[in-house]
C-alpha positions as a Python dict, from the first residue, in 0.01 Angstrom:
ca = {
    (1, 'X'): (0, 0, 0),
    (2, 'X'): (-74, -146, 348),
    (3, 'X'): (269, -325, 307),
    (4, 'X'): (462, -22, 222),
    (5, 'X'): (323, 191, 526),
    (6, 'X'): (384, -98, 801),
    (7, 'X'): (744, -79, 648),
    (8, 'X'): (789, 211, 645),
    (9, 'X'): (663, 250, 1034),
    (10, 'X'): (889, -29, 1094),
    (11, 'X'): (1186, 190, 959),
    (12, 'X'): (1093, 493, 1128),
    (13, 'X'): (1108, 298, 1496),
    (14, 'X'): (1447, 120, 1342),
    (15, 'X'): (1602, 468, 1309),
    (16, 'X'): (1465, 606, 1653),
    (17, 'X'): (1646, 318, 1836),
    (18, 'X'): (1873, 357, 1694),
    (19, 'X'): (1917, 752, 1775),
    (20, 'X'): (1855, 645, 2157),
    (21, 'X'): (2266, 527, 2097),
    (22, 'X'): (2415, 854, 2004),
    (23, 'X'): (2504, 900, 2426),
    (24, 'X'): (2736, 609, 2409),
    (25, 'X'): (3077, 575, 2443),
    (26, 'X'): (3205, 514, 2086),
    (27, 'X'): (3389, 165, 2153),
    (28, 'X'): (3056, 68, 2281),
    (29, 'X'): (2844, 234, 2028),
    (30, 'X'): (3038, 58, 1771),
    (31, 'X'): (2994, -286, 1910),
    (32, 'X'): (2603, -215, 1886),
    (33, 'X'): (2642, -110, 1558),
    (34, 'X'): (2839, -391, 1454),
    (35, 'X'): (2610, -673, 1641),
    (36, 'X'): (2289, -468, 1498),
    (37, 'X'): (2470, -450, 1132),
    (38, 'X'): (2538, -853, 1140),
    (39, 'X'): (2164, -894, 1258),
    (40, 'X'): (2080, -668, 926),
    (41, 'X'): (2259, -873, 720),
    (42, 'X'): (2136, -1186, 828),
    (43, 'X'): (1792, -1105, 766),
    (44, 'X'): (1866, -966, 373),
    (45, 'X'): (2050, -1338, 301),
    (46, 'X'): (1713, -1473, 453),
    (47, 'X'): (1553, -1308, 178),
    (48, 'X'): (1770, -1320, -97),
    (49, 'X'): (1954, -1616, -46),
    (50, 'X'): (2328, -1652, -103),
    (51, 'X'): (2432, -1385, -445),
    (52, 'X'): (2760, -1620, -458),
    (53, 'X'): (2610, -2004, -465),
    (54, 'X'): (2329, -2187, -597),
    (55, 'X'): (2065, -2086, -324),
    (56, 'X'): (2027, -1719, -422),
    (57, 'X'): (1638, -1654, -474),
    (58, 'X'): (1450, -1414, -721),
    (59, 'X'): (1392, -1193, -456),
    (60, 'X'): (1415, -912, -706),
    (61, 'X'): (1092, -1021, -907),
    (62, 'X'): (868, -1001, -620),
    (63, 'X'): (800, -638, -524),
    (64, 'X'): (713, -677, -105),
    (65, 'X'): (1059, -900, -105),
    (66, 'X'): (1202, -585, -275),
    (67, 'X'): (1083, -345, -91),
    (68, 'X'): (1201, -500, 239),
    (69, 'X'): (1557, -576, 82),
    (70, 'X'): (1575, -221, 18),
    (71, 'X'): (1443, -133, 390),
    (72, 'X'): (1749, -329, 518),
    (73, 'X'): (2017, -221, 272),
    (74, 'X'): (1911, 159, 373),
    (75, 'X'): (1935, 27, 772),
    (76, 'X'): (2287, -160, 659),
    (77, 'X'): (2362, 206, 511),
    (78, 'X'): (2332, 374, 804),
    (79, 'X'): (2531, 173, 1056),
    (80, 'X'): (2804, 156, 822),
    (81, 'X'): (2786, 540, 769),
    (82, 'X'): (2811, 544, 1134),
    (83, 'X'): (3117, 355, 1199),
    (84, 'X'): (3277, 508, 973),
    (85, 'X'): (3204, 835, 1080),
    (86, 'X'): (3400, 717, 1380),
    (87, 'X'): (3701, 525, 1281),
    (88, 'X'): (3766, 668, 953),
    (89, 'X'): (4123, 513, 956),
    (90, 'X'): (4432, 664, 769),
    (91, 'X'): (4397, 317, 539),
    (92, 'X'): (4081, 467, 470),
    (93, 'X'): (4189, 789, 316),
    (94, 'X'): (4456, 636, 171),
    (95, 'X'): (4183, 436, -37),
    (96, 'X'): (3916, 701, -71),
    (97, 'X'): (4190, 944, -264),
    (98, 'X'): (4270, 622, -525),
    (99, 'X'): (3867, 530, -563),
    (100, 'X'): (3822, 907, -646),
    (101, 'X'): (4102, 988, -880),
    (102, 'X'): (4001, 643, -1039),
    (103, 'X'): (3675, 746, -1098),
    (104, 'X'): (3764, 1077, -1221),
    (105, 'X'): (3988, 935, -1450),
    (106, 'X'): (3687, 694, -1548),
    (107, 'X'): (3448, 996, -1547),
    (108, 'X'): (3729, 1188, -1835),
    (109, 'X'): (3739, 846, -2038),
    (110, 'X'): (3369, 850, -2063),
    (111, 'X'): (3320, 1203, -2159),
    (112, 'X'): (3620, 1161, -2406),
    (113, 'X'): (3541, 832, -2574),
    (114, 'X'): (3184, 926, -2614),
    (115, 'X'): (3294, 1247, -2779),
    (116, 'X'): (3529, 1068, -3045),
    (117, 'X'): (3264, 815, -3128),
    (118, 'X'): (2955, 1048, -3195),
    (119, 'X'): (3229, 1270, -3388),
    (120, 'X'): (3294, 958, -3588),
    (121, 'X'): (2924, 926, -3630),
    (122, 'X'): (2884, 1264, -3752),
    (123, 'X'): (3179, 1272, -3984),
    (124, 'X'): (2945, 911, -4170),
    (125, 'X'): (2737, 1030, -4497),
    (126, 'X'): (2423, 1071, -4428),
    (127, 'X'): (2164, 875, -4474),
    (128, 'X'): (1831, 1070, -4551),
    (129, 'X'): (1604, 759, -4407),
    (130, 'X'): (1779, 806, -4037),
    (131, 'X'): (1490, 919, -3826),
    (132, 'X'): (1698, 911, -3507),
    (133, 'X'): (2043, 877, -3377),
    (134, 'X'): (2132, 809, -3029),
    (135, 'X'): (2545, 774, -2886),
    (136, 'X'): (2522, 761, -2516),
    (137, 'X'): (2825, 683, -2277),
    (138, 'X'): (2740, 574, -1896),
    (139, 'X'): (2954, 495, -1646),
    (140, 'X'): (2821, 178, -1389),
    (141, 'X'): (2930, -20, -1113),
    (142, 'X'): (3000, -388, -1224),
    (143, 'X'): (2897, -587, -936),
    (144, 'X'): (2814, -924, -1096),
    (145, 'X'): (3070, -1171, -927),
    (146, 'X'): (3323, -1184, -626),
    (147, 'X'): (3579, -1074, -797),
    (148, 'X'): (3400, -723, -805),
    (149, 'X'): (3486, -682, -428),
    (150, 'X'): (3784, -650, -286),
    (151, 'X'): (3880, -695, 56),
    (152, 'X'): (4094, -450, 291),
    (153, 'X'): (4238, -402, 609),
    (154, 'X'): (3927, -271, 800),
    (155, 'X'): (3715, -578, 711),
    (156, 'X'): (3708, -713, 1071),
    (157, 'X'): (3651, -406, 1232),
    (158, 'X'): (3312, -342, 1051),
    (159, 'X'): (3231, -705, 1045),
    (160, 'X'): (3014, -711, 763),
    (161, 'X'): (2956, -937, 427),
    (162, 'X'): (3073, -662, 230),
    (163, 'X'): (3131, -901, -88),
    (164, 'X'): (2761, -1052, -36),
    (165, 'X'): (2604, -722, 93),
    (166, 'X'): (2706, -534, -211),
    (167, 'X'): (2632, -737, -451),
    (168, 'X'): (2265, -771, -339),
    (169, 'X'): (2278, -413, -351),
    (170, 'X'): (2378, -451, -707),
    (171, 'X'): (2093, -651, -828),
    (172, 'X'): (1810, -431, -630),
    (173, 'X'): (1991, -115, -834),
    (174, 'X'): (2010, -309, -1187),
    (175, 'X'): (1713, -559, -1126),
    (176, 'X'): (1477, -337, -940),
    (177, 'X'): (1570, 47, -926),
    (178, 'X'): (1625, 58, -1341),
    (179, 'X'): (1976, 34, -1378),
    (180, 'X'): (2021, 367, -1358),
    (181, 'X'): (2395, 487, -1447),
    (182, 'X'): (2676, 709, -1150),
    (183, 'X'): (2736, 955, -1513),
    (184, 'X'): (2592, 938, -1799),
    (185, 'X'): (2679, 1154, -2156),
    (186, 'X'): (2380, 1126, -2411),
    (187, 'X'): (2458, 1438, -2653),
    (188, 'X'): (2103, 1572, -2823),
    (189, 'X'): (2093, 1481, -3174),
    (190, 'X'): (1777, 1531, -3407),
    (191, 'X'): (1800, 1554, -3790),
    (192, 'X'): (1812, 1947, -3757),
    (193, 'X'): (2043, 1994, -3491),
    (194, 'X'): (2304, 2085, -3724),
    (195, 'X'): (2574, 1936, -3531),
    (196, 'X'): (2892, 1902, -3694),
    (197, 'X'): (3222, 1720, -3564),
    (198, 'X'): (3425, 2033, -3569),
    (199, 'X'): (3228, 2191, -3277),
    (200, 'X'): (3333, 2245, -2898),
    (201, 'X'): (3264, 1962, -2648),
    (202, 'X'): (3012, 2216, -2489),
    (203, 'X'): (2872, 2311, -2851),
    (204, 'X'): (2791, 1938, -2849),
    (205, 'X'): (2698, 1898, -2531),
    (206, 'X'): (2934, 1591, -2403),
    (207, 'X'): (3133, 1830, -2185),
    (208, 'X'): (3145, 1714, -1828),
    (209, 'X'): (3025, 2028, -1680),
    (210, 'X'): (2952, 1869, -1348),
    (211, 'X'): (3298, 1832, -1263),
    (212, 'X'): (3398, 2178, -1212),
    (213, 'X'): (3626, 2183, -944),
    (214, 'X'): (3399, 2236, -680),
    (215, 'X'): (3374, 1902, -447),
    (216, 'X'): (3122, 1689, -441),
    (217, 'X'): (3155, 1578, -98),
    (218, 'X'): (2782, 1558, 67),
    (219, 'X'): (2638, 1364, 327),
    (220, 'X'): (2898, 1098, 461),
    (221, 'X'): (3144, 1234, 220),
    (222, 'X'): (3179, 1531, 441),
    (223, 'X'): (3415, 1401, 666),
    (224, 'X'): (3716, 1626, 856),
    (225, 'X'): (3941, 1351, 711),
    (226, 'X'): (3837, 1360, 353),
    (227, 'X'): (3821, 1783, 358),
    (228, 'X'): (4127, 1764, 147),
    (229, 'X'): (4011, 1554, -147),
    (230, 'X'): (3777, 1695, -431),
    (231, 'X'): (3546, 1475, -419),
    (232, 'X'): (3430, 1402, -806),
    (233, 'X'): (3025, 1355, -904),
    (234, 'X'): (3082, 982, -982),
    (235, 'X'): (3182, 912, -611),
    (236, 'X'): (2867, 1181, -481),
    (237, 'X'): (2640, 945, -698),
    (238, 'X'): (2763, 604, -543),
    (239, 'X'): (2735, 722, -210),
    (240, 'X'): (2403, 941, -252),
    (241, 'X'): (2211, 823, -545),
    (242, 'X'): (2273, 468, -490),
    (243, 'X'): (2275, 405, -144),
    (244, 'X'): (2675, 244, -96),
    (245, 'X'): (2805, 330, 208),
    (246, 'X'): (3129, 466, 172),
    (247, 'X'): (3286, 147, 347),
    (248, 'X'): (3131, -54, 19),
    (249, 'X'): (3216, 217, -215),
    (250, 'X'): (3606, 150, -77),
    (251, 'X'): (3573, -187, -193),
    (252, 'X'): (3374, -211, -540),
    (253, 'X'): (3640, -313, -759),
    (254, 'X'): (3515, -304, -1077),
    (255, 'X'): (3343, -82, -1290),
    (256, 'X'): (3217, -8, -1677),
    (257, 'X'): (3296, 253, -1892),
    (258, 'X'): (3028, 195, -2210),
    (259, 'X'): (2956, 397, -2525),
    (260, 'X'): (2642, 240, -2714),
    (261, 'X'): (2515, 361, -3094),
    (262, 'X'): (2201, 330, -3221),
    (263, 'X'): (2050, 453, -3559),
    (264, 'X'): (1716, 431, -3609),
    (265, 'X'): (1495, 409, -3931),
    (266, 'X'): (1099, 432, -3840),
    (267, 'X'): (845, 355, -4078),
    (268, 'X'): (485, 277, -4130),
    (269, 'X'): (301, 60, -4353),
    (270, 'X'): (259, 348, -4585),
    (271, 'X'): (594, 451, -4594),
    (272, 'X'): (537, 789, -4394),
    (273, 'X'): (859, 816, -4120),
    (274, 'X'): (885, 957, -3791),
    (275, 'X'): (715, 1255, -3739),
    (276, 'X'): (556, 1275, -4021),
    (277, 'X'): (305, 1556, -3991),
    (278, 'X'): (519, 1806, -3916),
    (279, 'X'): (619, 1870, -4298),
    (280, 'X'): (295, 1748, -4409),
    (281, 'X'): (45, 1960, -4599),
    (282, 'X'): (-338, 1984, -4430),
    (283, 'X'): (-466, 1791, -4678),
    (284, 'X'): (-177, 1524, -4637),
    (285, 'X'): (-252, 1488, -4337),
    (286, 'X'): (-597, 1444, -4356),
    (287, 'X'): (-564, 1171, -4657),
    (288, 'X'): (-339, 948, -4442),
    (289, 'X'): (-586, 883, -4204),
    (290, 'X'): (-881, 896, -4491),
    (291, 'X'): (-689, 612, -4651),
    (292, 'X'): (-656, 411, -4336),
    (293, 'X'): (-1029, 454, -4305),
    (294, 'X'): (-1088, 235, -4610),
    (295, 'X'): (-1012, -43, -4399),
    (296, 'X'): (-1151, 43, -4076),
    (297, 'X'): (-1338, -248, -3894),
    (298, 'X'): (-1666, -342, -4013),
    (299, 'X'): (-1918, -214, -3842),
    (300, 'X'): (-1728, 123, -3737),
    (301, 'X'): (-1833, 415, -3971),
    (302, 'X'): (-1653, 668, -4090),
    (303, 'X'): (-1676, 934, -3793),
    (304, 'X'): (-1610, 685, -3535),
    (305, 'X'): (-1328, 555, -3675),
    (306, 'X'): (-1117, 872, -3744),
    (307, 'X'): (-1233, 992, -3357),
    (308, 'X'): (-1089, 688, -3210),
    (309, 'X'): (-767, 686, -3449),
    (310, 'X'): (-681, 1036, -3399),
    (311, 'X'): (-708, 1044, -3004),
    (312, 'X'): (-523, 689, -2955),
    (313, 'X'): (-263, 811, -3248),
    (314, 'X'): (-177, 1110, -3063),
    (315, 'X'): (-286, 1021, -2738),
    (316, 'X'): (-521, 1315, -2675),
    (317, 'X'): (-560, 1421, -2348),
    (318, 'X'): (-964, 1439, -2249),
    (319, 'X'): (-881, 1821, -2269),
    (320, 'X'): (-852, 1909, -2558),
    (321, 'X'): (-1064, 1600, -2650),
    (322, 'X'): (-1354, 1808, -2540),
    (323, 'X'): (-1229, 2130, -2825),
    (324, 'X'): (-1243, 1887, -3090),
    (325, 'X'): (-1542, 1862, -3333),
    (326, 'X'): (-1719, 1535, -3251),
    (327, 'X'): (-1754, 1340, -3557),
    (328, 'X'): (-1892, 1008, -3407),
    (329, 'X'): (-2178, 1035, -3486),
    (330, 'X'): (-2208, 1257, -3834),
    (331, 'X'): (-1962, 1157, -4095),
    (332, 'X'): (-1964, 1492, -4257),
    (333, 'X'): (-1729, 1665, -3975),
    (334, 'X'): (-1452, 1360, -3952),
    (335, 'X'): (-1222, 1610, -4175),
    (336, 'X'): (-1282, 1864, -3968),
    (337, 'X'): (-1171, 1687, -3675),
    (338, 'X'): (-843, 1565, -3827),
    (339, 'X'): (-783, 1960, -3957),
    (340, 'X'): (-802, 2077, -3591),
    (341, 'X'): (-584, 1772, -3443),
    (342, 'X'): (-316, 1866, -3790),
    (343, 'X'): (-399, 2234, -3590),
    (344, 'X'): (-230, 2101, -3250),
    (345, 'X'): (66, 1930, -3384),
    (346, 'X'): (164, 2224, -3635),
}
């Protein structure tokens, strides 16, 4: 905690220097920028090593390593922003209008391939022991070698490691921030849903309602030179969600469209499925964890067991932990008990 506060001081003294620039002439703003961005950058390979050769470190594994990575990248973030903001070169739009329609057009083969396959799923005979079904299609940045950074006419200008930069900002996104997808499309499926592959993208919910033809351009998107282009959610979510610049996001050459199924059969030892209770009968209920009971630890009688199973079964909250009839102590009320829990879940 004391870490994360002195960093966090740190970054709030970075950014007010950095604010004391703004009164500059931009040709000599920009060389700050640029000496203060190569300064940056020298300081994250300190930590992480080198992403392209055999002296890259595990940086990612230890959190206050992490956390100051991250504190960098965001500094690295905002002196790119910055110089772009100024030069914002014709090359530059150029690019920005092919990295947008290309991940539109990524964005449209997500939404579309993910539709055919859970179609294709749902058109499959059923199988009455599938407890759950899952077809989810996300759309991710690559970022695993060199080759997933290409390099362009402005490189010298901005004067940064973009290939090395931007891959370390890969791994603290997959490695440390959860991997998280730019789109995702995960329709709902449950074994009433009553979905059916004859039904409207929106029916099913893999429509791409996000994309609506209203721009995404926010923050550094929002440029007088990029007014013109619709700016698509995919590129919003690189730029704001995941902390690229837009000068990396010109650059990252390759990324993954990915449809994954999985079918799932859950099961207990005594055969009842997922979710059980909720077509169970009271006294169904209350025999399943009766017949556990016969084999509760010695020493643990009757009430206490079927207390402790029920509350770390259904992970009672002390709330309504406290409405329950405490059979702990007298055996007599241990049906009771498992009636009202049936009560909560029903």
């Amino acid at each position: 905690m004391k870490h994360s506060i002195e960093l966090f001081d740190q970054q709030m003294k970075w950014f007010e220097s950095m604010e004391t620039l703004e009164q500059l002439p931009d040709e000599e703003k920009i060389g700050k920028y640029r000496d203060e961005l190569r300064k940056v950058e020298r300081s994250i390979l300190r930590l992480t090593g080198d992403p392209l050769g055999f002296s890259s470190k595990r940086w990612e594994k230890n959190e206050k390593a992490a956390e100051k990575v991250e504190d960098l990248l965001r500094r690295r973030y905002h002196l790119l922003s910055k110089m772009f903001e100024i030069h914002c070169s014709e090359a530059e739009v150029r690019r920005m209008e092919i990295v947008n329609d290309n991940l539109y057009s990524l964005t449209r083969d997500l939404f579309s391939r993910t539709g055919k396959m859970y179609r294709y799923i749902l058109d499959l005979p059923a199988d009455p022991k599938d407890d759950d079904l899952t077809v989810e299609g996300t759309l991710k940045y690559w970022g695993d070698s060199a080759q997933d950074v290409l390099h362009l006419e402005d490189d010298e200008f901005y004067g940064s490691d973009f290939t090395r930069m931007i891959l370390v900002n890969a791994t603290l996104q997959r490695d440390v921030k959860g991997d998280l997808e730019i789109i995702s499309c995960r329709p709902f499926w449950h074994p009433g849903c009553g979905h059916k592959s004859s039904m409207s993208d929106a029916e099913l919910d893999i429509d791409n309602h996000l994309d609506d033809g209203t721009t995404w351009a926010e923050s550094w998107l929002r440029h007088p030179k990029l007014d013109h282009i619709c700016m698509c959610y995919a590129t919003h979510a690189v730029v704001t969600h995941q902390d690229y610049p837009v000068p990396d996001l010109l650059r990252m050459n390759t990324f993954e469209v990915k449809v994954d199924v999985t079918v799932q059969q859950i099961s207990e030892q005594d055969g009842t499925r997922l979710f059980w209770w909720k077509d169970c009968s009271e006294q169904e209920f209350v025999d399943k964890f009766m017949h556990e009971a016969q084999s509760r630890p010695s020493g643990e009688s009757l009430g206490e067991f079927v207390w402790r199973r029920g509350i770390e079964y259904f992970e009672l909250q002390p709330d309504i932990i406290s409405r329950l009839p405490d059979c702990r102590k007298d055996d007599t009320l241990a049906e009771d008990f498992l009636k009202e829990v049936r009560n909560i879940y029903n």
